[in-house]
N, C-alpha and C positions, 0 to 999 in steps of 0.2 A: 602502661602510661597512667590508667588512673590510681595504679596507687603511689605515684611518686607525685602524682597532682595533693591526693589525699596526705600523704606522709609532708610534702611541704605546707598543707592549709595544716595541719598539723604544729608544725614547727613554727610558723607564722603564728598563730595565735596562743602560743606557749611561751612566746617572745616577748609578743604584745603582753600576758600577762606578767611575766616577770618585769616590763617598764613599767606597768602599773603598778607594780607591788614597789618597787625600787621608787617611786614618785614620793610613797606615800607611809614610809617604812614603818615598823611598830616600834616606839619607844619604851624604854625601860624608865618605870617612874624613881624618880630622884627618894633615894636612900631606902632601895627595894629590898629586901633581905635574901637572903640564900635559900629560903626555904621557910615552909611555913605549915606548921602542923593543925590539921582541918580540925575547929570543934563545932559543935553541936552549936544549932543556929546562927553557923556559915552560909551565906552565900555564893555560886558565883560569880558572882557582879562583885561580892564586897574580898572576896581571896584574889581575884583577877587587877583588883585595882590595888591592893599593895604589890604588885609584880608590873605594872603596864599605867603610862598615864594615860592611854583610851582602853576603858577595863572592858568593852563593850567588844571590844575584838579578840578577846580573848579567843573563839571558832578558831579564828586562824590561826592562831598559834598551837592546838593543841591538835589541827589538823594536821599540818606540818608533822608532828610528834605522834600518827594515826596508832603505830605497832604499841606506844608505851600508853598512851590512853586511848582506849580501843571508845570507848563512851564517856567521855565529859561529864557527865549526869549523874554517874556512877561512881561518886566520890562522897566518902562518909567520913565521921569523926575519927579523929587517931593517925589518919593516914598524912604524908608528909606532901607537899607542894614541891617541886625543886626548880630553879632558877638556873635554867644555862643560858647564860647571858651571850654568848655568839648568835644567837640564834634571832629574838631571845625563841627559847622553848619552854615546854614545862614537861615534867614527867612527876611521876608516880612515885616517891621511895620507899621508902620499909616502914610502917607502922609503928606507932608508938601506943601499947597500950597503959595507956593512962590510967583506965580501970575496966582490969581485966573482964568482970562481969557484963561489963557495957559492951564492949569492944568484940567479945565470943557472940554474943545476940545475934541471930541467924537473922531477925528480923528488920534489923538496924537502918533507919531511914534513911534514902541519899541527900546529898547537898542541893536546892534547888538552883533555878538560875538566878533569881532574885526573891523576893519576901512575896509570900504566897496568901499570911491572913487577909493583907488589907486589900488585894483585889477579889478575893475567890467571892464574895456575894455579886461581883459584879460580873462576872464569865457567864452566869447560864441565865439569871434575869433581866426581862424586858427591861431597859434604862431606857430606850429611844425608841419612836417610831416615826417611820418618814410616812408623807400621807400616802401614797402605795399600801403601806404596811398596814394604814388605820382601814384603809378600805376592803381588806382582804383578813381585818382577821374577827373572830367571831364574836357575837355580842349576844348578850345576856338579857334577856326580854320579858323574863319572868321568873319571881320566887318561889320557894313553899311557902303555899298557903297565903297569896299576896302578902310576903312580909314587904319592908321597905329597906330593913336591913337583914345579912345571915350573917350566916358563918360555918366553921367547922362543923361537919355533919348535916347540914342543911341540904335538900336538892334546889337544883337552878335548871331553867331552861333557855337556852341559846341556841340562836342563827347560823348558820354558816361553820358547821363544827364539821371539818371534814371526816369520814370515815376511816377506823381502821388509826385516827389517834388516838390511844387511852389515855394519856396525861397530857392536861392543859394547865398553862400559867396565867391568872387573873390579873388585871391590869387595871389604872384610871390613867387617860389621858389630861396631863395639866397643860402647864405654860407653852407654850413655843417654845425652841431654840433661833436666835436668830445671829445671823454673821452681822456681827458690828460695821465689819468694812461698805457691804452689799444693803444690808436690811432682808435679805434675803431667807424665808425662814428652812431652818437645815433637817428638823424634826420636832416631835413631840415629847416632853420629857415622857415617860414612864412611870407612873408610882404603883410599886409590886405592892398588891393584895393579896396574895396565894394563891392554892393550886386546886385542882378538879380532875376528877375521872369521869371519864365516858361510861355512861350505864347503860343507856338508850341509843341506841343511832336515831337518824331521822331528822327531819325538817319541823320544827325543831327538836333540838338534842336536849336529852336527859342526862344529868353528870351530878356529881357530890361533892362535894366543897373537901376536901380531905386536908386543904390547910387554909387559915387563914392569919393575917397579922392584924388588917384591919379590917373592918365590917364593911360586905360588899354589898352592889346595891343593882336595879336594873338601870342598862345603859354600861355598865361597866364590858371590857373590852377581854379578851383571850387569843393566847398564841400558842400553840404546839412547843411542849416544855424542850428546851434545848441539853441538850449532854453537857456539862461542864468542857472548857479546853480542854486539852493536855498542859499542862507546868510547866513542860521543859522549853523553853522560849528558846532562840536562838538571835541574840540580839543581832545585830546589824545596820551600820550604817545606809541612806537610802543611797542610789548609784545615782540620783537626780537630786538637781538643786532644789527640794521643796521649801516650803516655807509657810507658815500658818500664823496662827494667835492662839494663846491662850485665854476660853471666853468664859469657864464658868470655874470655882471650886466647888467640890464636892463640900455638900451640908451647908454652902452658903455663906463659908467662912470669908472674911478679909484679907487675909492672907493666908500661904499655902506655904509647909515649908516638907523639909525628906519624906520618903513613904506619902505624901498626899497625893490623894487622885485629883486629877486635872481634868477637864473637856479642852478639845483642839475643834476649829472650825475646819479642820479638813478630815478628808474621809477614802474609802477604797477608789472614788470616782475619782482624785486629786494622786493617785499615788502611793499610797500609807498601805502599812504591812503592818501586820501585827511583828514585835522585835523591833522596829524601827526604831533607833533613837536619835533623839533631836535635840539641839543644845538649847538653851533660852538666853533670848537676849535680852537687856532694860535698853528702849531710846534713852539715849542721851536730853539731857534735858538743857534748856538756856538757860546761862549764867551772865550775870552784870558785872561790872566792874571799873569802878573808879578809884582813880590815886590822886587823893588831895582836890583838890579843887580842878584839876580835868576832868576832860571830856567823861559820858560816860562808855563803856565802850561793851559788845554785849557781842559773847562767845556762842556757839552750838559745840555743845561739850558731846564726844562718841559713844556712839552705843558701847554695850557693855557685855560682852557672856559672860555671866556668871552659875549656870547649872546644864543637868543635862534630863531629859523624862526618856521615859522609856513606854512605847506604846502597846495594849496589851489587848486592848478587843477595838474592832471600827467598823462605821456602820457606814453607807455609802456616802455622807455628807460632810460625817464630825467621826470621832474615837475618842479613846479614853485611856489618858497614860500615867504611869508613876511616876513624880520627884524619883529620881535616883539621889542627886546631889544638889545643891544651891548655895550659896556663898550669902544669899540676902532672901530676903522672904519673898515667894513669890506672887503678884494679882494678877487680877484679869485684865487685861490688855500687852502683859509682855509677849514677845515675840518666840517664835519657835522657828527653828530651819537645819537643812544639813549641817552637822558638825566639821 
């Protein structure tokens, strides 16, 4: 009995996912090619979307196709994309080498999932801290030799440096973050100073400056240096309706457009995954309009999607995502939500 209980919860929920899948089908983007030969500073987010008008779903399609790409990740220059549009699917063809010297290279990079320079300073350093995190992490109370400022090579002495961490990241806490909507403040910016070794244990801790960018001072804050991510993202749309804002651009620019990083006012407490991706919308804005000497008569013109980010670190408040794509430049106050 119970395994014909279990063999139907079985088939029932293999049902249900095939109406989900059947709901929500994956499209093949308009004038997709049959095939497409991977080069060297591909991506795939950007191979995925000449095959697929949501390039972001690419997972599923290549799961579907598990036996012929065993690892998604594991796709280098030379090699072929193929297009079987029943599906649709993708598989793996026969290589092309382009140049032979390149293509024999045992050490030959894979394709990532998306562009990797413009986030990687932000994966392992402090950008945010919520107040929890200001009150918990260690502070720097004293120089060599009461300087007022150090630097590289210099010793420092700090509070609260747990034992058994050898490397710390030095920090200044600036501005607030705050949610437009709420006023509500969501964290501390971060501005990275570099880094520190523990030499001394103890109440206070003795450590060495072993990097700096800018001249550190006492008051300045420390957190146990973090491992970089892993790269290979696994994009995905969220299973819940979220929905945000976009509040800040990275360096304070005006406008934001592909590849720029963005701040969201939501966070792991809201739902958000790292892979998440999120379309953006513009409000529609009010238009007037008169003909001749009538009335005037005054429209609310529709919001607009026009792009898509892609989220790649989040902190329990706010995150921090790429432009994938954008049709118009993007600021701060357009909207973010499920695609």
């Amino acid at each position: 009995m119970m395994k014909r209980i279990i063999f139907s919860l079985l088939l029932g929920l293999s049902s249900a996912m095939a109406v989900a899948a059947d709901a929500n089908p994956i499209q093949v983007a308009d004038n997709a090619p049959d095939s497409y030969t991977v080069k060297k500073g591909d991506t795939l987010w950007a191979i995925s979307s000449k095959f697929l008008k949501e390039p972001w779903r690419w997972p599923e399609v290549w799961r579907m196709n598990r036996d012929q790409i065993r690892n998604p990740h594991l796709i280098y220059p030379g090699q072929i994309v193929v297009l079987d549009r029943n599906g649709p699917k993708l598989s793996i063809g026969r290589p092309v080498r382009l140049q032979p010297q390149v293509y024999e290279e045992k050490n030959q990079e894979s394709i990532p999932s998306i562009p990797t320079a413009e986030i990687t300073p932000f994966l392992s350093q402090p950008l945010v801290v919520d107040e929890a995190g200001m009150n918990d992490s260690a502070k720097i109370i004293g120089t060599q030799e009461s300087r007022v400022m150090v630097g590289a090579g210099n010793t420092i002495y700090a509070t609260n440096v747990k034992p058994g961490v050898p490397i710390w990241q030095i920090y200044r806490p600036t501005k607030p973050v705050v949610d437009p909507a709420t006023n509500e403040i969501l964290g501390y910016e971060a501005f990275y100073l570099g880094a520190a070794r523990t030499t001394v244990e103890g109440e206070p801790a003795t450590l060495e400056i072993t990097k700096s960018i800018e001249e550190i001072a006492k008051g300045d804050r420390m957190v146990p240096a973090a491992k970089p991510d892993v790269l290979a993202y696994s994009p995905h749309s969220p299973d819940k309706d979220l929905r945000g804002e976009i509040i800040r651009l990275y360096n304070g620019v005006g406008e934001a457009g592909r590849n720029s990083i963005v701040t969201l006012n939501r966070g792991t407490r809201d739902g958000i995954e790292v892979g998440h991706v999120l379309a953006i919308y513009r409000a529609g804005r009010v238009e007037t309009y008169r003909e001749g000497n009538g009335p005037k008569e005054v429209y609310n013109l529709p919001e607009e999607r026009y792009g898509l980010v892609f989220v790649f670190r989040t902190f329990e408040r706010l995150s921090y995502a790429l432009i994938m794509n954008s049709s118009r430049p993007v600021v701060a106050g357009d909207q973010v939500r499920t695609p």
